[in-house]
C-alpha positions in Angstrom: 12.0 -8.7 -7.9 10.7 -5.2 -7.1 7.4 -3.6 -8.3 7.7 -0.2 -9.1 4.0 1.9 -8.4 5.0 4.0 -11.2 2.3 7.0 -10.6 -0.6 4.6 -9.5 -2.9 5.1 -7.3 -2.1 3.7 -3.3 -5.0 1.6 -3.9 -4.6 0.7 -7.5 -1.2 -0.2 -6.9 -1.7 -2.5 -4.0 -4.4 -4.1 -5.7 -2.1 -5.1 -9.1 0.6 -6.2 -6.6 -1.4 -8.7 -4.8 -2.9 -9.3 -8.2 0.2 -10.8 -9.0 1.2 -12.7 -5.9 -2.1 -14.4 -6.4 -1.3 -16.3 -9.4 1.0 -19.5 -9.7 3.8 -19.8 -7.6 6.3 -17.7 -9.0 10.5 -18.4 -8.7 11.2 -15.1 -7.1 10.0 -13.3 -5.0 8.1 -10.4 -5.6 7.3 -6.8 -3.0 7.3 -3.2 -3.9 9.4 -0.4 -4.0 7.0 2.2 -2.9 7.7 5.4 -1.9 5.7 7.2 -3.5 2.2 5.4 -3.4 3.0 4.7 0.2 3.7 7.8 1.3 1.3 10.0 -0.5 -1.6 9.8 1.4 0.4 10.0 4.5 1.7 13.5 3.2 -2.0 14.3 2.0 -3.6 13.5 5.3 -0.8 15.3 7.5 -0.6 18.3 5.4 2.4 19.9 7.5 0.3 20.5 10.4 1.2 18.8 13.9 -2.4 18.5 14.5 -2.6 15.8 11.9 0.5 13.7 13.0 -2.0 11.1 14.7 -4.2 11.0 11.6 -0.9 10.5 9.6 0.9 7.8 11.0 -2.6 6.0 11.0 -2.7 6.4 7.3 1.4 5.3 7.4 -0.2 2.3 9.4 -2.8 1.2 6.7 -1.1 1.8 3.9 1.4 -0.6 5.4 -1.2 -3.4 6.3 -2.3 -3.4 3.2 0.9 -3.4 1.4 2.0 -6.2 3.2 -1.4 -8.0 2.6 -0.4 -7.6 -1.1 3.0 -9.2 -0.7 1.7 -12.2 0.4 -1.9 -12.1 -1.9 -4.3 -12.0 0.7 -4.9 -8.3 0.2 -8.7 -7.6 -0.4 -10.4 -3.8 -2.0 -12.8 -4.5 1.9 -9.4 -3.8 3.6 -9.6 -0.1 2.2 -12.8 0.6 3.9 -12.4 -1.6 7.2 -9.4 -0.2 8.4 -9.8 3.5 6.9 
């Protein structure tokens, strides 16, 4: 089963998604279709400027930590701050 992030926020939608892998073991399997709320901060960080490619693709890199934190609901709002 797909989650779609449906205009959340990155964080708010990473948060409801490991929200939901917390509870009971479920039959499916459940992960994210998330283009969008993954790759809008990497776009806002970036900007279009090759200067900001670095800062980028370690935005790319957390988002993607804590995505896959979610997954398996060990995700945690301290992530945000500790790997920022």
């Amino acid at each position: 089963m797909v989650f779609l992030s449906g205009g959340q926020s990155d964080e708010q939608a990473t948060a409801r998604l490991n929200a939901i892998n917390q509870r009971a073991p479920q039959p499916w399997q459940l992960s994210f279709s998330y283009g969008r709320a993954l790759q809008a901060p990497v776009l806002r960080v970036w900007g279009g400027s090759e200067a900001n490619v670095a800062a980028a693709q370690r935005a790319l890199l957390h988002r993607a930590r804590c995505n896959s934190a979610a997954r398996d609901g060990s995700y945690s709002a301290a992530m945000e701050v500790a790997e920022a």
